[in-house]
KEKE-3310 file (N, C-alpha, C; in steps of 0.2 Angstrom, whole numbers, plus 5000, padded with zeros to 4 digits):
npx = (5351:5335:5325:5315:5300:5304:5292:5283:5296:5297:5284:5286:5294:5290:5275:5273:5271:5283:5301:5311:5326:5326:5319:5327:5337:5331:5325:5335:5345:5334:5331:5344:5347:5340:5325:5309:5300:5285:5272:5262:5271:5280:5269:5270:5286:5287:5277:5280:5294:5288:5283:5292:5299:5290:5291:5303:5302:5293:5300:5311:5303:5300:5312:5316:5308:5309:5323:5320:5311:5323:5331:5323:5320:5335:5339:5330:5335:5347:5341:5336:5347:5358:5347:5347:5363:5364:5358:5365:5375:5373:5368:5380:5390:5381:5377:5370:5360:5342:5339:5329:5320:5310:5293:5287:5277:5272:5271:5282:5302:5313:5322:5323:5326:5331:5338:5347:5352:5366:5360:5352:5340:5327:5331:5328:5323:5329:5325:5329:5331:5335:5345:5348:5349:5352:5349:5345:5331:5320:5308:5310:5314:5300:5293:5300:5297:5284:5287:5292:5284:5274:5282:5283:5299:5313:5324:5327:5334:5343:5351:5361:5368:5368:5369:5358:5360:5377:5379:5390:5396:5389:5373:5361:5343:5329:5325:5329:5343:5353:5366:5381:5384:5398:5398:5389:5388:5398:5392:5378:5384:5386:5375:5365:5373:5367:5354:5356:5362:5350:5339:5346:5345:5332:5328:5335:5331:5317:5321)
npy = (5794:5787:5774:5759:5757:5747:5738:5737:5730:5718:5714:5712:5702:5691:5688:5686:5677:5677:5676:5676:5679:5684:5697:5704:5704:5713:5722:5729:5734:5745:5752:5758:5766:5777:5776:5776:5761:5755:5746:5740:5743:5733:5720:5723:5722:5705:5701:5703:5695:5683:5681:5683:5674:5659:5663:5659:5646:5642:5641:5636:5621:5621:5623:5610:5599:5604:5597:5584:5581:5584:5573:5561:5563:5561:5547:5543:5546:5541:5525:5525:5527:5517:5506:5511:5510:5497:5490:5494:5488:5475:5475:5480:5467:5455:5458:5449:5445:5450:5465:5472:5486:5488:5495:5509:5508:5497:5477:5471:5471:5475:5475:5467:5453:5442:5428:5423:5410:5404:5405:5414:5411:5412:5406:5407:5417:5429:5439:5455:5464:5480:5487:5502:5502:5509:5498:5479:5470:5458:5457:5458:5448:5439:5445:5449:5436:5435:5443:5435:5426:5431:5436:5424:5422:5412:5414:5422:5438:5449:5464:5472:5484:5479:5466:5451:5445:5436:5435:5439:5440:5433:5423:5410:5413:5408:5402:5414:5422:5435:5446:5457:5472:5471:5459:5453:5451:5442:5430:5431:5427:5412:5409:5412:5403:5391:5391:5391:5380:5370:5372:5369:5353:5352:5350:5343:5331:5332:5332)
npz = (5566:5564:5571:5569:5579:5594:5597:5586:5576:5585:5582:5567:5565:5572:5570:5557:5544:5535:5530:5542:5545:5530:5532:5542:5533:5525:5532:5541:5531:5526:5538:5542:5532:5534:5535:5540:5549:5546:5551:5541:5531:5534:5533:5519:5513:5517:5509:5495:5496:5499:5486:5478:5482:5478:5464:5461:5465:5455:5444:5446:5445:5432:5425:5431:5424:5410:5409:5413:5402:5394:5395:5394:5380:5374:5378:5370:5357:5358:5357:5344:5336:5341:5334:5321:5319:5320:5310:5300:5301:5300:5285:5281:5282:5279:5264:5254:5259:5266:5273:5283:5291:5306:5304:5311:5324:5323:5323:5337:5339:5332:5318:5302:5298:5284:5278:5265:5254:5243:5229:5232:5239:5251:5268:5280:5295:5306:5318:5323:5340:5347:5360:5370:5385:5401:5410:5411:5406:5409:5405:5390:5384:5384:5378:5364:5360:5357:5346:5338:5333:5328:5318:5310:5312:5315:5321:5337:5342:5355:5354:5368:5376:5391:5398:5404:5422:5424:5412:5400:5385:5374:5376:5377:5382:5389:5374:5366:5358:5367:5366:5368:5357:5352:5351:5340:5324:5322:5330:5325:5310:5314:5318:5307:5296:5303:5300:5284:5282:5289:5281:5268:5270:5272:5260:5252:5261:5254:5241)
capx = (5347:5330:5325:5307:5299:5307:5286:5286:5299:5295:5277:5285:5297:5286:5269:5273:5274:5288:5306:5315:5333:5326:5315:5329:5342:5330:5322:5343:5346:5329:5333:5352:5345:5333:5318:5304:5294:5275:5267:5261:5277:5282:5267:5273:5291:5285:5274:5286:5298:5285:5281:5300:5300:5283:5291:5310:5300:5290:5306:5313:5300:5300:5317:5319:5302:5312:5326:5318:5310:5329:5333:5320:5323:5341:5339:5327:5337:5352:5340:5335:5355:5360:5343:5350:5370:5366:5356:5370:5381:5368:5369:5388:5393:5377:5374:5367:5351:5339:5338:5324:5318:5304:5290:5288:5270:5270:5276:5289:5308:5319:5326:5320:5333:5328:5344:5346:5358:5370:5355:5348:5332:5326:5332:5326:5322:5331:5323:5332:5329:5342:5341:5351:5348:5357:5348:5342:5325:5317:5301:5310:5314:5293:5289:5303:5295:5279:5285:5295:5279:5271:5287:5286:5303:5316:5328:5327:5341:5343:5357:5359:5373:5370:5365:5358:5366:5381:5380:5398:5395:5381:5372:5354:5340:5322:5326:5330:5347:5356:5374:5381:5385:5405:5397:5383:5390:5401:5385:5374:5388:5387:5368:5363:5375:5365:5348:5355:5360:5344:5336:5348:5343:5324:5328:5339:5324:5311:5322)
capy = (5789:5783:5767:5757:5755:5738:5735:5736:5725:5712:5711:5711:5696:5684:5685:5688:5670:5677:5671:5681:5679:5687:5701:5706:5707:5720:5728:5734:5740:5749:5755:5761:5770:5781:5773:5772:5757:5752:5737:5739:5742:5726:5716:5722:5717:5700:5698:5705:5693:5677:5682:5682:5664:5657:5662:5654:5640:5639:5640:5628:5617:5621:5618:5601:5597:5604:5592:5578:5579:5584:5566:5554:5566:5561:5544:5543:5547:5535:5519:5528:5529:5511:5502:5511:5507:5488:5488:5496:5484:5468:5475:5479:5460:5450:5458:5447:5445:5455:5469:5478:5488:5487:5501:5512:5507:5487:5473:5473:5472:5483:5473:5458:5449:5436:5425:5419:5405:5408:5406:5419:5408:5411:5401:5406:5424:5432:5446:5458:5470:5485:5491:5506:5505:5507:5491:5474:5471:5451:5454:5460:5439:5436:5450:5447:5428:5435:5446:5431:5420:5438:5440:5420:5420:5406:5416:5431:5440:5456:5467:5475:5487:5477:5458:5446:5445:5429:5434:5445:5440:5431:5417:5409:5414:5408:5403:5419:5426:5439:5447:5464:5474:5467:5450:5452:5450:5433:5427:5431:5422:5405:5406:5411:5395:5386:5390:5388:5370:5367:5373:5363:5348:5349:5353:5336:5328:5332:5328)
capz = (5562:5565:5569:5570:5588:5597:5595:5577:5575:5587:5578:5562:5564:5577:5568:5550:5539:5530:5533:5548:5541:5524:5534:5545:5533:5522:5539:5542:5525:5528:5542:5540:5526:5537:5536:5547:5544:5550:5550:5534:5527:5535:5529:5512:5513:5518:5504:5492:5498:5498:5478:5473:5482:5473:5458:5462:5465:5451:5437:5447:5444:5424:5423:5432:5419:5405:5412:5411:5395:5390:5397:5389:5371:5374:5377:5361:5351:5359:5354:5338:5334:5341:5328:5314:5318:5319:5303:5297:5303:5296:5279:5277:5283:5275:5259:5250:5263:5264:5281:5283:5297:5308:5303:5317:5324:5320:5328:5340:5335:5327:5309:5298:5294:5280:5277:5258:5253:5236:5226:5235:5240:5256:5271:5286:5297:5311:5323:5330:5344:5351:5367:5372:5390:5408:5415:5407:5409:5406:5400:5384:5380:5382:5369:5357:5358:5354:5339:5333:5331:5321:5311:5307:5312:5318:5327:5340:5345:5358:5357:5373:5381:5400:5398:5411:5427:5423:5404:5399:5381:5375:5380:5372:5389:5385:5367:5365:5361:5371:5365:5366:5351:5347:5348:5336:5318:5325:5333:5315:5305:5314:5318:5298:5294:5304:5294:5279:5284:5290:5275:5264:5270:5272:5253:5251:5261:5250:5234)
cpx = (5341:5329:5315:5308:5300:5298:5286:5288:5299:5290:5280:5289:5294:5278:5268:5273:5278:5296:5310:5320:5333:5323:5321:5334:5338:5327:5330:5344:5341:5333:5341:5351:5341:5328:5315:5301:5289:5274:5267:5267:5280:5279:5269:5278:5289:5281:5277:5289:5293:5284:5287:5300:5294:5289:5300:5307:5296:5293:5308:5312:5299:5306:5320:5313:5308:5318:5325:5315:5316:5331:5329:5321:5330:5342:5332:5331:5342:5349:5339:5342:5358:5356:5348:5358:5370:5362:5361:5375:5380:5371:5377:5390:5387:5374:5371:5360:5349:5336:5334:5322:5311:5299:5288:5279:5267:5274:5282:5296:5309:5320:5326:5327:5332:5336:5343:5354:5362:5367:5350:5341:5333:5327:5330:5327:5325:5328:5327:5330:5335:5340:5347:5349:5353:5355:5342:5335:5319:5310:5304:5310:5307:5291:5290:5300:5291:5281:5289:5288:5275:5275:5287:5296:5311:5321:5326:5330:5339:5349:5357:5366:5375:5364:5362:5364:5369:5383:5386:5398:5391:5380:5364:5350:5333:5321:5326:5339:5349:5362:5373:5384:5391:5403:5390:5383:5392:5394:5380:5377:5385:5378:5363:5366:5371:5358:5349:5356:5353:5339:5337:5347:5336:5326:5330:5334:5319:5314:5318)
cpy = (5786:5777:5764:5755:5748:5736:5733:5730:5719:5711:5709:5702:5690:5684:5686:5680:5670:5673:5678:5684:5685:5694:5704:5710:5716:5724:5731:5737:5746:5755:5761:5764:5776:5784:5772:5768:5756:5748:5737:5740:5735:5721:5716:5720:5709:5697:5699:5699:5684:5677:5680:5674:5659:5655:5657:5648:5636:5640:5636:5622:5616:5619:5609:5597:5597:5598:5586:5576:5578:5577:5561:5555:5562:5552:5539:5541:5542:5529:5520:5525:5522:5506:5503:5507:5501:5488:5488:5490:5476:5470:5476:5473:5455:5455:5456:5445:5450:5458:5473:5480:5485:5493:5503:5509:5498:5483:5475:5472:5478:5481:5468:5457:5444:5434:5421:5415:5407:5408:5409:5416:5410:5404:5401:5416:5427:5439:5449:5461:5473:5489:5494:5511:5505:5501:5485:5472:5463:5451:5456:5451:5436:5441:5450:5439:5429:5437:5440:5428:5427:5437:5431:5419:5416:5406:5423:5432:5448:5459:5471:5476:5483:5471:5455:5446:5437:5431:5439:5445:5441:5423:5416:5408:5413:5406:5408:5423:5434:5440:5454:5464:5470:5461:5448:5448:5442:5427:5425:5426:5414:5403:5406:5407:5391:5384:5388:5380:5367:5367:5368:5356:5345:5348:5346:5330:5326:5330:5333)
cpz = (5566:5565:5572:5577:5587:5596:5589:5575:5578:5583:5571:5559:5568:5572:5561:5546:5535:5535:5538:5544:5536:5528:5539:5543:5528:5525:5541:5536:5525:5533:5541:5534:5527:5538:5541:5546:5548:5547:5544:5529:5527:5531:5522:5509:5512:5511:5496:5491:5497:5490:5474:5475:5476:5467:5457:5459:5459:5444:5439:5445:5436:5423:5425:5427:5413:5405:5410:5406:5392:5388:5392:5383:5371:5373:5372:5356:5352:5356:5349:5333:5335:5334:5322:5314:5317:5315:5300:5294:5298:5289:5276:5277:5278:5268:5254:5253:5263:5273:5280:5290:5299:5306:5309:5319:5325:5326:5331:5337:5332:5319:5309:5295:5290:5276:5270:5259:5245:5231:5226:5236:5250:5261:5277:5288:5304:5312:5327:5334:5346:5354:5369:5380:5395:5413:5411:5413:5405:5404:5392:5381:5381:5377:5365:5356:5356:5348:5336:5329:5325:5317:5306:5308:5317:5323:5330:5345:5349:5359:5362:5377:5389:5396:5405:5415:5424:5414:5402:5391:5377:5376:5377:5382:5386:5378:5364:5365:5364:5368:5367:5359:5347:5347:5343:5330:5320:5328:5328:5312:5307:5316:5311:5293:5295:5301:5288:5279:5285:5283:5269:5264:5271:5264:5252:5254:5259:5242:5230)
residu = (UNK:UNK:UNK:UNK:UNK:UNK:UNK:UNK:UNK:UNK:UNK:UNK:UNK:UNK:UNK:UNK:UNK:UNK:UNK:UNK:UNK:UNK:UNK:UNK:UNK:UNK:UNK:UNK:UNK:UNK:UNK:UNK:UNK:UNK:UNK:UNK:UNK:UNK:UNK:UNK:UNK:UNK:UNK:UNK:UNK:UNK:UNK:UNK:UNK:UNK:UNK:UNK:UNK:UNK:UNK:UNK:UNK:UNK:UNK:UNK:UNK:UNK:UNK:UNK:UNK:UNK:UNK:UNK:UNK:UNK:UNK:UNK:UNK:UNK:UNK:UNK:UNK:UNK:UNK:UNK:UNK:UNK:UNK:UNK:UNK:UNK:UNK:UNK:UNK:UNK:UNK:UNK:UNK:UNK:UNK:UNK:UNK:UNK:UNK:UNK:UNK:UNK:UNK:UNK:UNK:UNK:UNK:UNK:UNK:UNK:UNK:UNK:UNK:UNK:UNK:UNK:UNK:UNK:UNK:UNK:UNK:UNK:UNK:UNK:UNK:UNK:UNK:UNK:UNK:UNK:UNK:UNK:UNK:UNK:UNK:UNK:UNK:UNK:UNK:UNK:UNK:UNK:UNK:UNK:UNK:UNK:UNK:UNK:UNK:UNK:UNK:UNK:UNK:UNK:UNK:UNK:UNK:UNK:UNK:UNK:UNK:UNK:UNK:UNK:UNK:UNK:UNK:UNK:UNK:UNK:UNK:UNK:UNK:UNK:UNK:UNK:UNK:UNK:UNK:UNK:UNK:UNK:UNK:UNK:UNK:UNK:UNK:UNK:UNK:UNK:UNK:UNK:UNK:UNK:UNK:UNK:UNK:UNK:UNK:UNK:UNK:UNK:UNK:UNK:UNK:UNK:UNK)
# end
């Protein structure tokens, strides 16, 4: 069996920029195959061998992209999926008000809630927002305050999977409320009372 001169080989493992380990193991296969190699065979391994890395390298880097486009698509479509189920939710339990979305583009919020009384008269407006995220985030209680003033409306609620630290239910933060999802409805019930009462008595006021 032929083998490449101990020169050879020491040139081709100490001054080459490829990887030893990978050069070594395809300089013995070579070999043990009864090859003679020269320099130029070596540089060509080597560069062979950095090509195949480059391109490892650069799927790699498509896939962890693709990845993470996958992640943000995914959590899209999560708050997409939460908006609609609690409109859903408004409209099965308060039917006789009126729930409307937010349109994609406009102020902030998710769903207009315009609370009628059994005369179906307007009595007052609740904003909601849904947020289907992994960590609660306070500038959401200054923005919902702005859109409240755009929507004209008297309440502004955030559904939200993870509340303020201290909050396990909900709780009113900035005049702003806060619940998660099981306590939305129950929360609605006694805060759309409390417009209608307020209503019915500006009304009894004015005569």
């Amino acid at each position: 069996m032929r083998r490449a001169s101990a020169k050879r080989v020491k040139w081709g493992i100490s001054d080459h920029r490829g990887s030893p380990a990978r050069f070594l193991a395809d300089f013995r296969h070579t070999a043990l195959n009864g090859a003679d190699l020269t320099e130029a065979q070596i540089c060509g391994y080597f560069a062979k061998v950095s090509e195949k890395e480059a391109q490892i390298t650069g799927t790699q880097r498509q896939i962890e992209e693709l990845r993470r486009k996958a992640d943000q698509g995914s959590q899209q479509l999560q708050g997409e999926a939460f908006e609609l189920e609690l409109e859903a939710l408004l409209r099965n339990r308060f039917s006789g008000d009126i729930i409307e979305p937010v349109p994609r583009g406009e102020f902030g919020g998710d769903v207009i809630h315009r609370v009628r009384n059994h005369v179906a008269q307007i009595c007052g407006t609740m904003l909601w927002e849904a947020k289907s995220t992994k960590a609660w985030n306070n500038r959401w209680l200054e923005k919902l305050r702005a859109d409240q003033r755009s929507t004209n409306a008297e309440i502004g609620l955030i559904v939200s999977n993870v509340l303020p630290a201290g909050v396990e239910t909900f709780d009113r933060i900035d005049n702003v409320w806060v619940t998660k999802k099981r306590f939305a409805i129950p929360l609605a019930i006694a805060l759309r009372q409390s417009l209608i009462q307020v209503s019915n008595s500006r009304q009894a006021a004015t005569g």
